[in-house]
C-alpha angles and dihedrals in degrees: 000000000000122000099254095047082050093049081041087065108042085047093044084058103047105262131117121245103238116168090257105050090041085051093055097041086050089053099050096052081048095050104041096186131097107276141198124238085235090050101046084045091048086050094041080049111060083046104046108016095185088069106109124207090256096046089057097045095046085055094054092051091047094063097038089065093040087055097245096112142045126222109201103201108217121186118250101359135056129309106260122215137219136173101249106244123147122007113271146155123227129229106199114201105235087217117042096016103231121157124219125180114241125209111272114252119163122264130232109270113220125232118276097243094057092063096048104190111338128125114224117198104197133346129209144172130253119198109199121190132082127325123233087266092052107039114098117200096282129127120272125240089245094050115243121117123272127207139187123252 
């Protein structure tokens, strides 16, 4: 993604393009890859050395509220980031942590009853379990044979 497409989208969602935001949104559509706040800040950093820890973090959050960015939660570790792109789900590997987008399929919706009277903005699916590297050849929990790549 070129520079001005990049500037055209924080501006499209209400945020101003500072060096800064605009350093760590680059480096996520780079990347493509699900990213720490460490490492995101590690990466902003060697570019642009005036960027402080804070800096870096209030802009994630920042995009993540402006839509422009995805936190992944996973247990136990940081919060990982991507720039949102195509619709996808995560599995997220129980031992080692790492996170792999999953074709998107659409999930089940609930009924109506069961959500009162919240709003949800977006639902997605998150697989949980070992990744090709970690599984051992073990059976799965849903029963089917696992083997080791």
């Amino acid at each position: 993604m070129d520079a001005e497409t990049i500037k055209r989208s924080l501006e499209d969602s209400g945020l101003r393009c500072t060096p800064q935001r605009y350093a760590v949104m680059a480096f996520l559509m780079e990347r493509n890859r699900h990213s720490t706040a460490g490492e995101i800040f590690e990466a902003v950093n060697r570019v642009d050395p005036r960027s402080s820890r804070a800096t870096t973090y209030n802009n994630l959050r920042d995009l993540v509220r402006a839509g422009l960015v995805r936190e992944v939660a996973v247990e136990g570790r940081g919060a990982r980031f991507e720039a949102k792109s195509s619709r996808h789900h995560h599995f997220i590997c129980d031992r080692c942590g790492a996170v792999e987008d999953i074709e998107w399929s659409e999930a089940p919706s609930p009924d109506l009853g069961a959500l009162g009277k919240r709003i949800v903005r977006e639902c997605e699916l998150i697989f949980r379990g070992l990744c090709v590297k970690c599984a051992p050849r073990v059976k799965s929990p849903l029963g089917k044979s696992k083997k080791s790549s």
